[in-house]
C-alpha positions as CSV (number, residue, x, y, z in Angstrom):
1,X,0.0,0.0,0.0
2,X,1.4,3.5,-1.1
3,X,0.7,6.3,1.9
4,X,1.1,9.9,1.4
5,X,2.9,11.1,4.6
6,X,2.4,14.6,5.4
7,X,6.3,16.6,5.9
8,X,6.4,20.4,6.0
9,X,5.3,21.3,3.2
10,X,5.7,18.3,1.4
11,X,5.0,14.9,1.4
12,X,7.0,11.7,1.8
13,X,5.7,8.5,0.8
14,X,5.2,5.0,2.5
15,X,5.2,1.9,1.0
16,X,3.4,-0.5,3.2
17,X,3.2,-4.3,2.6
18,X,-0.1,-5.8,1.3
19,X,-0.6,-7.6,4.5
20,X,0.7,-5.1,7.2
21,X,-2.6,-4.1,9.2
22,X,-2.7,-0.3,9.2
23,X,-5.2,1.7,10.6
24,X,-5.1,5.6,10.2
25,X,-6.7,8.3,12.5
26,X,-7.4,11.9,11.6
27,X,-10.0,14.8,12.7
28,X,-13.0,13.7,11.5
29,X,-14.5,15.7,8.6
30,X,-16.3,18.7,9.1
31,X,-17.3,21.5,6.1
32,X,-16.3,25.0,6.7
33,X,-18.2,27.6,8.5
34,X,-17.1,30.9,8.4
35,X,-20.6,32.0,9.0
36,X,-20.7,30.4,12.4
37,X,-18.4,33.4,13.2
38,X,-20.6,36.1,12.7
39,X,-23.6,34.2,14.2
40,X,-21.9,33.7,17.2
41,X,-20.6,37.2,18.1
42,X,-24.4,38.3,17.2
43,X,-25.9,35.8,19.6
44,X,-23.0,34.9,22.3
45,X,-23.1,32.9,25.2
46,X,-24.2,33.8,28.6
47,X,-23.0,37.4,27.5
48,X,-24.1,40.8,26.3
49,X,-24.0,41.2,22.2
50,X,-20.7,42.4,20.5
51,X,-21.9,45.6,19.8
52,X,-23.1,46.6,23.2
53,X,-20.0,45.3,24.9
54,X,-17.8,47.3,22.4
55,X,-19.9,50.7,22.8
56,X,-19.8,51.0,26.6
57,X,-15.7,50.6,25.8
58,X,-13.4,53.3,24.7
59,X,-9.8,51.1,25.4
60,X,-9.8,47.9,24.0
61,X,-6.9,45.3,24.0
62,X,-7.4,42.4,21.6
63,X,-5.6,39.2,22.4
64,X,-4.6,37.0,19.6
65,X,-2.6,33.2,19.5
66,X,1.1,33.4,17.8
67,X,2.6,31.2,15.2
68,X,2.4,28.2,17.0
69,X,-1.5,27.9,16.1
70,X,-3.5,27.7,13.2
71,X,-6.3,29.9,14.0
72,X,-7.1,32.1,11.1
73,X,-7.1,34.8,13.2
74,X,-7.1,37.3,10.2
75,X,-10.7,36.5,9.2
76,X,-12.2,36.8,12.4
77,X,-10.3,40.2,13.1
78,X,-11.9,41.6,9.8
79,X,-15.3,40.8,11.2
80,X,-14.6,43.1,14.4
81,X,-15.7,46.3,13.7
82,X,-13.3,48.6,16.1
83,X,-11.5,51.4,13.5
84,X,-13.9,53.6,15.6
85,X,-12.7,52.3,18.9
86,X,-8.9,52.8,20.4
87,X,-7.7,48.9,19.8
88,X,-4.4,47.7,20.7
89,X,-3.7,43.9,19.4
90,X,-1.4,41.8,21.9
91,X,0.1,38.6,20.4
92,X,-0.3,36.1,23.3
93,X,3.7,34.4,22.7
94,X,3.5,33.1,26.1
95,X,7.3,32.0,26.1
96,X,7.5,31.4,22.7
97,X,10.1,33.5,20.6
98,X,8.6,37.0,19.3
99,X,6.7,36.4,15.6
100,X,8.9,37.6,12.3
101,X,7.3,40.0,9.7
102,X,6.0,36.9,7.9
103,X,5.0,35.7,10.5
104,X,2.9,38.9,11.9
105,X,1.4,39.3,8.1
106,X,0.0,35.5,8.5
107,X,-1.5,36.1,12.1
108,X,-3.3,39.4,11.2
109,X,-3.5,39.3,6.8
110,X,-1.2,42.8,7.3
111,X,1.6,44.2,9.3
112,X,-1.3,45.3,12.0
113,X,-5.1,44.1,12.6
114,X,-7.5,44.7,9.9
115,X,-9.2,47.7,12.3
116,X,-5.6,49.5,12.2
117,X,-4.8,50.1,16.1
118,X,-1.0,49.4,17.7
119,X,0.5,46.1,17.7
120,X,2.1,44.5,20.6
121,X,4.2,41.7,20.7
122,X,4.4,39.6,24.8
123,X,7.4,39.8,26.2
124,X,7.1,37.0,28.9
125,X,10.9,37.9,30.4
126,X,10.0,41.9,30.1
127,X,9.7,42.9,33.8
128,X,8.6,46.0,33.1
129,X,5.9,45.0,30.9
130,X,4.5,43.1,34.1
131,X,2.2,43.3,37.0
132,X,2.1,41.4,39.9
133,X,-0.7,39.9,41.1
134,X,0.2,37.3,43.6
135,X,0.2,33.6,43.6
136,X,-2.6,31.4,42.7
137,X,-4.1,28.4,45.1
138,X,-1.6,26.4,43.6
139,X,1.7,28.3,44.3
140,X,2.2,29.7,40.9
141,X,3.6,33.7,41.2
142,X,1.1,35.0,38.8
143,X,2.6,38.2,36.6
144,X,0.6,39.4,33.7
145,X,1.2,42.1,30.7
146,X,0.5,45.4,31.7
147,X,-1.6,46.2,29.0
148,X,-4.6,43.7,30.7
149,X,-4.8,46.9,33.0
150,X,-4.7,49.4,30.8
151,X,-7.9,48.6,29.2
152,X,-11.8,48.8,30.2
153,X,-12.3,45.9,27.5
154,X,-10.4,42.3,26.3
155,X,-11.0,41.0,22.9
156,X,-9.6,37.3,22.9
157,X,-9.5,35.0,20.0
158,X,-8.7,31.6,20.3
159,X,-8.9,27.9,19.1
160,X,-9.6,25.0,21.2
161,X,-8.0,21.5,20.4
162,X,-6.9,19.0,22.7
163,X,-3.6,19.7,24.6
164,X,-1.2,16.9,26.0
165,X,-1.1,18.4,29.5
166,X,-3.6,20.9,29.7
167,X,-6.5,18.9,28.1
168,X,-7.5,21.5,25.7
169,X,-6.1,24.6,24.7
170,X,-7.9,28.4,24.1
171,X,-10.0,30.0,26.8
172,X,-8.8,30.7,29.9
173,X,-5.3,30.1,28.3
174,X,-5.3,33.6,26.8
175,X,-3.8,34.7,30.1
176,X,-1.8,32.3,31.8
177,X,0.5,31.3,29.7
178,X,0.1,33.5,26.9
179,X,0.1,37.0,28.5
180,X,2.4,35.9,31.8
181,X,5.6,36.0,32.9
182,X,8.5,33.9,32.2
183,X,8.3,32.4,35.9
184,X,4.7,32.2,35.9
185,X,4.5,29.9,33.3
186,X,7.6,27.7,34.6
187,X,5.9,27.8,38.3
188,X,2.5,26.2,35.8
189,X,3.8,23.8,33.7
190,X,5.6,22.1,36.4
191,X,2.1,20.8,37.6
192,X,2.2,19.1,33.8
193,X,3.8,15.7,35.8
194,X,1.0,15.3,37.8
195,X,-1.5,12.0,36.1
196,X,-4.1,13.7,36.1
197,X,-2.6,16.4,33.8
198,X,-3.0,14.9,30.7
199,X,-5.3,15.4,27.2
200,X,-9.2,15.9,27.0
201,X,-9.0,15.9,30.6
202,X,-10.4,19.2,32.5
203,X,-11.6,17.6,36.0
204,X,-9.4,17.3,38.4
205,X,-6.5,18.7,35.8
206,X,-4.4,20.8,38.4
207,X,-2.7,22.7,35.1
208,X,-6.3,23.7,33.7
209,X,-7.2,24.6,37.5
210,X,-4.4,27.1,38.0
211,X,-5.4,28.4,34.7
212,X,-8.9,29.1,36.2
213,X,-7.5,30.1,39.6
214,X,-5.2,32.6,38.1
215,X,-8.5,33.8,35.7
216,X,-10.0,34.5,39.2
217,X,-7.1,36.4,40.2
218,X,-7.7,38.7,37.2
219,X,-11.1,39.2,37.9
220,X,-12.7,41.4,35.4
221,X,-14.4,38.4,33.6
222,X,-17.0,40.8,32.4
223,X,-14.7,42.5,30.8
224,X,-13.7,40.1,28.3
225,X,-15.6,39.0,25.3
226,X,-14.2,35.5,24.0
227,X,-14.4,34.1,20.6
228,X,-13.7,30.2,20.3
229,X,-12.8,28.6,17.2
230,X,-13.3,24.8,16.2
231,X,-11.0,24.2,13.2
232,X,-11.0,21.3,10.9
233,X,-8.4,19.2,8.9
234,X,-7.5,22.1,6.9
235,X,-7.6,24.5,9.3
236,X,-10.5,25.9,8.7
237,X,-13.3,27.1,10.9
238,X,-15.9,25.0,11.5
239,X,-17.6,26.0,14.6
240,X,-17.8,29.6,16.7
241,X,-18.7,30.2,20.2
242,X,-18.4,33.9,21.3
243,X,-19.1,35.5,24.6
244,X,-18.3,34.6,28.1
245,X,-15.1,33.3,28.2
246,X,-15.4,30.2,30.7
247,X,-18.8,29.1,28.7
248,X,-17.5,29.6,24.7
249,X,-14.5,27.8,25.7
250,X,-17.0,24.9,27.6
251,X,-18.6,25.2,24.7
252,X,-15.9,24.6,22.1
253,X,-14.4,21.8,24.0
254,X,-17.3,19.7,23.2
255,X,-16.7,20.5,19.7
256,X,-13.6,20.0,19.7
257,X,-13.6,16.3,21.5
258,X,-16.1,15.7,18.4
259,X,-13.9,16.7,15.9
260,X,-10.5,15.1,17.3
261,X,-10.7,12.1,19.5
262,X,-10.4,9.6,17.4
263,X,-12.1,5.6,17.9
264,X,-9.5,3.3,17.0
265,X,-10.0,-0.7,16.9
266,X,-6.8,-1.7,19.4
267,X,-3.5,-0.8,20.6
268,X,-1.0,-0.4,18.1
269,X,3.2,-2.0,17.6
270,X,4.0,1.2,15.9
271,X,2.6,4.6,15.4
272,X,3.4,7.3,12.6
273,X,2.8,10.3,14.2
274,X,2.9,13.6,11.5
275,X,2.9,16.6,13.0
276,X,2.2,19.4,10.5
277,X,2.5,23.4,10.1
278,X,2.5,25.3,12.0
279,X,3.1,22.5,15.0
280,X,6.3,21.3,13.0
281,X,8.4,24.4,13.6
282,X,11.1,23.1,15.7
283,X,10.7,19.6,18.3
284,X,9.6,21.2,21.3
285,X,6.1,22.0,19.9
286,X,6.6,18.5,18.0
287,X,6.3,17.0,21.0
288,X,2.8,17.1,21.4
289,X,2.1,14.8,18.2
290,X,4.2,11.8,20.4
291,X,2.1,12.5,23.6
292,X,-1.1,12.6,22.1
293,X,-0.9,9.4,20.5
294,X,0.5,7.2,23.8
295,X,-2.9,5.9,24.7
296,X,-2.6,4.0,21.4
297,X,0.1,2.1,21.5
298,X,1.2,-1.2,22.9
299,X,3.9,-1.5,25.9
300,X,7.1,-2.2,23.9
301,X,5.8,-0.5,20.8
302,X,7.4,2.2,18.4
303,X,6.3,5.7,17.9
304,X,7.4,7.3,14.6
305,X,7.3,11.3,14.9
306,X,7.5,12.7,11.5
307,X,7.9,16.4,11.3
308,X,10.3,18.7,10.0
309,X,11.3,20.3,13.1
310,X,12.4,23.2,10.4
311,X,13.9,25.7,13.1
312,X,15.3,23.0,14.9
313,X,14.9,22.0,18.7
314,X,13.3,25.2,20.1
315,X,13.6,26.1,23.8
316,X,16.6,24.0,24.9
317,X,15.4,23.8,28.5
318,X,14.0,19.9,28.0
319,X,16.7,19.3,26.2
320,X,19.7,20.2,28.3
321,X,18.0,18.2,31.2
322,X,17.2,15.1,28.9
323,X,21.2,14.7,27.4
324,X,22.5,16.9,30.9
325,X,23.9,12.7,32.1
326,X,23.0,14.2,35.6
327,X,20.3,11.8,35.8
328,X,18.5,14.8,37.9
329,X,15.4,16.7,36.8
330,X,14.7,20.8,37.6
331,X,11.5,21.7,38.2
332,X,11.9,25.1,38.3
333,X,13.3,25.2,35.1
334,X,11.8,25.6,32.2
335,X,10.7,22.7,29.7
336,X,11.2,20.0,33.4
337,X,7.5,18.6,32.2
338,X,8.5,17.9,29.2
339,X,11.7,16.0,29.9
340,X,9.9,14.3,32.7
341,X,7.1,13.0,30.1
342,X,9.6,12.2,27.6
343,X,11.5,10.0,30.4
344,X,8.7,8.1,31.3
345,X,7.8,7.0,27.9
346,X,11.1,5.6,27.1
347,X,10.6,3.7,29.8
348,X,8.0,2.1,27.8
349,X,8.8,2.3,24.3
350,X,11.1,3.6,21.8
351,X,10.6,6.8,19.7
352,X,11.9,7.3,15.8
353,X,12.2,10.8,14.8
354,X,12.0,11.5,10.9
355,X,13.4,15.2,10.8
356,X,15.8,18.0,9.2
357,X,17.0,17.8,12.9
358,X,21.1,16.7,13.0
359,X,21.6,13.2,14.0
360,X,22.9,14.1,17.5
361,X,20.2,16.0,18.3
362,X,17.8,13.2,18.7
363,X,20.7,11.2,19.9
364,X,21.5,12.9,22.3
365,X,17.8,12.0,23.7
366,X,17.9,8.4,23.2
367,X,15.9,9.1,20.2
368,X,16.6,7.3,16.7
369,X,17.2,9.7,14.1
370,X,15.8,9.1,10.7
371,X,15.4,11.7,7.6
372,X,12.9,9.1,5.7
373,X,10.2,7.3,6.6
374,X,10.1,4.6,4.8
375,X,13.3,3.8,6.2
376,X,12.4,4.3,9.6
377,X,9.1,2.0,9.1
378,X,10.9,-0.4,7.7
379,X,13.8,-0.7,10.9
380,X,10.5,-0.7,12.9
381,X,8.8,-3.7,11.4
382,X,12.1,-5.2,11.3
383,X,11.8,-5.1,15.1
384,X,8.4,-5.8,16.3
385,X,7.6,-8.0,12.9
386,X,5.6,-8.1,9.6
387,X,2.2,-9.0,12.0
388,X,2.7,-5.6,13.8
389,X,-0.1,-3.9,14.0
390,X,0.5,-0.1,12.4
391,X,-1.5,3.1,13.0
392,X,-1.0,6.0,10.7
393,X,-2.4,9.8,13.2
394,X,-2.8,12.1,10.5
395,X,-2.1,15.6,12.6
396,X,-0.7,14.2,15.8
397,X,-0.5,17.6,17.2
398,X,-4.3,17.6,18.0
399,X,-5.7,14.2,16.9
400,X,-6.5,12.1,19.5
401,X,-6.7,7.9,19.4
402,X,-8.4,6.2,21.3
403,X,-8.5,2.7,21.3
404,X,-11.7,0.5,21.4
405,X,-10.3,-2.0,23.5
């Protein structure tokens, strides 16, 4: 069997044998809805309409995801009507590096939002950009941009997918960790190695509930108006919920488990895992297209990450700890839940990496390098065996497998 595999911008191809049992898992297929934009800021939930939140307003900051998302923010921003209105747009980085010209043009379809207005870039490690508001039930330090207080109205606009720690992302994430401080967001994500921190999952989540708790400390929730995209398999949106920012994200979630947890039949041997633009951009974001798919695969088995990782490993945090030799983990540093993940599922399996990444680099993490997939499938079956059961997650990033039994 010949397989297109997803790779940047590209594809490579798989050849499969005729009777190698391969399943494949993707977001299920939904049409595009564009329209389901308008109708939800015209009839939002548990919230006053657009229009009457905006003309009470005369400062507005409108929050908006980076480059690490798909959300097609630019078409949603053209429906905002705010050239009247004093708008400043905030791209929500979180830690993430700050967004090239290209970049900027592909987030807002120009070099500012349709509605004119400054643009802002977060600066997570900016001090002086930050307020203080004191620690969350949890013990995270919470610091926040300024600009959330220089404002009498929040615009956010998100997407909601499943996350590998957080269970979901958008929502309440538009302010811890995409508006935070550098600390802040360390202090969070350490409460990623908790079990109960893990994908779909909201209950009990203690990540997702310092998220809330520090949405608390904010206060001011009716001062935000919140715009939640469902996207499909090509990134377009396919369903809207506007308005209170705690129910259109509960409300997209239950969209979004429709669209991306995936039934699968069993456990697989080996899993492809593709993780495609924008998740691809270096391997720390790639990450999230091996934890997603763990549920699916058999102790022992093989997961195959395919993804270009085309500006190479990102944040080095994870990384220095993962090939450090120490043998020692820091939680207060940053990227400690991801090298503590990574650890425990070597433990349990082995991980191929098809990638532009150097050898050494995945190496260096007890990972097996590969630039081809074909020849990294074929060392796989050569390991577990030509019965080997072989799943194929289109979009690892976000799809979730689930297995029937």
């Amino acid at each position: 069997m010949k397989v297109e595999i997803p790779y940047g911008n590209r594809f490579q191809t798989l050849y499969t044998s005729d009777g190698q049992s391969v399943e494949t898992a993707s977001p299920k297929k939904t049409l595009a809805n564009s329209g389901s934009v308008s109708k939800s800021i015209a009839a939002p939930t548990k919230f006053d309409d657009f229009d009457s939140f905006v003309s009470t307003r005369k400062k507005l900051l409108v929050v908006v995801n980076d480059y690490t998302r798909p959300t097609p923010t630019s078409n949603v921003l053209k429906q905002l009507n705010l050239r009247s209105k004093e708008a400043t747009t905030i791209i929500g980085c979180g830690t993430h590096r700050e967004p090239n010209r290209q970049e900027i043009y592909e987030i807002l379809g120009g070099p500012t939002a349709p509605f004119g207005g400054r643009l802002v870039v977060h600066n997570s490690r900016d001090s002086k950009g930050l307020i203080e508001l004191g620690s969350t039930s949890r013990g995270t330090c919470l610091s926040l941009n300024r600009l959330l207080f220089d404002c009498d109205g929040i615009i956010v606009v998100g997407s909601v997918e499943p996350h590998y720690f957080a269970g979901y992302t958008g929502g309440r994430k538009f302010l811890l960790p995409a508006l935070a401080g550098f600390e802040s967001v360390v202090m969070n994500h350490a409460l990623a190695v908790d079990d109960h921190a893990r994908i779909t999952q909201l209950d009990g989540n203690p990540v997702h509930e310092d998220f809330m708790d520090a949405l608390r400390l904010f206060g001011r929730v009716e001062d935000i108006f919140s715009i939640q995209l469902v996207l499909n398999a090509e990134h377009q949106v396919s369903y809207a919920s506007s308005g209170h920012i705690i129910h259109s994200f509960l409300d997209a979630v239950k969209q979004a488990n429709a669209t991306y947890v995936a039934s699968v039949s069993s456990q697989a041997d080996i899993v492809i895992s593709v993780s495609k633009p924008p998740m691809d951009i270096d391997f720390y974001q790639s990450q999230k297209a091996i934890e997603n798919v763990k549920l699916a695969l058999r102790d022992d088995g093989i997961i195959i990450l395919v993804s270009s990782c085309r500006e190479g490993i990102g944040d080095r945090g994870f990384y220095n700890m993962l090939t450090s030799g120490s043998g020692t983990m820091d939680s207060h540093k940053f990227g400690f839940h991801k090298a503590i993940k990574m650890q425990k599922l070597l433990e349990r399996a082995k991980i191929f990496v098809v990638s532009d990444l150097p050898a050494a680099v995945p190496s260096a993490m007890s990972l097996t390098p590969f630039t081809n997939i074909q020849t990294a499938f074929d060392e796989a079956v050569e390991i577990k065996g030509k019965s080997a059961r072989v799943l194929i997650v289109y979009d690892g990033s976000v799809v979730v497998p689930v297995p029937a039994c």
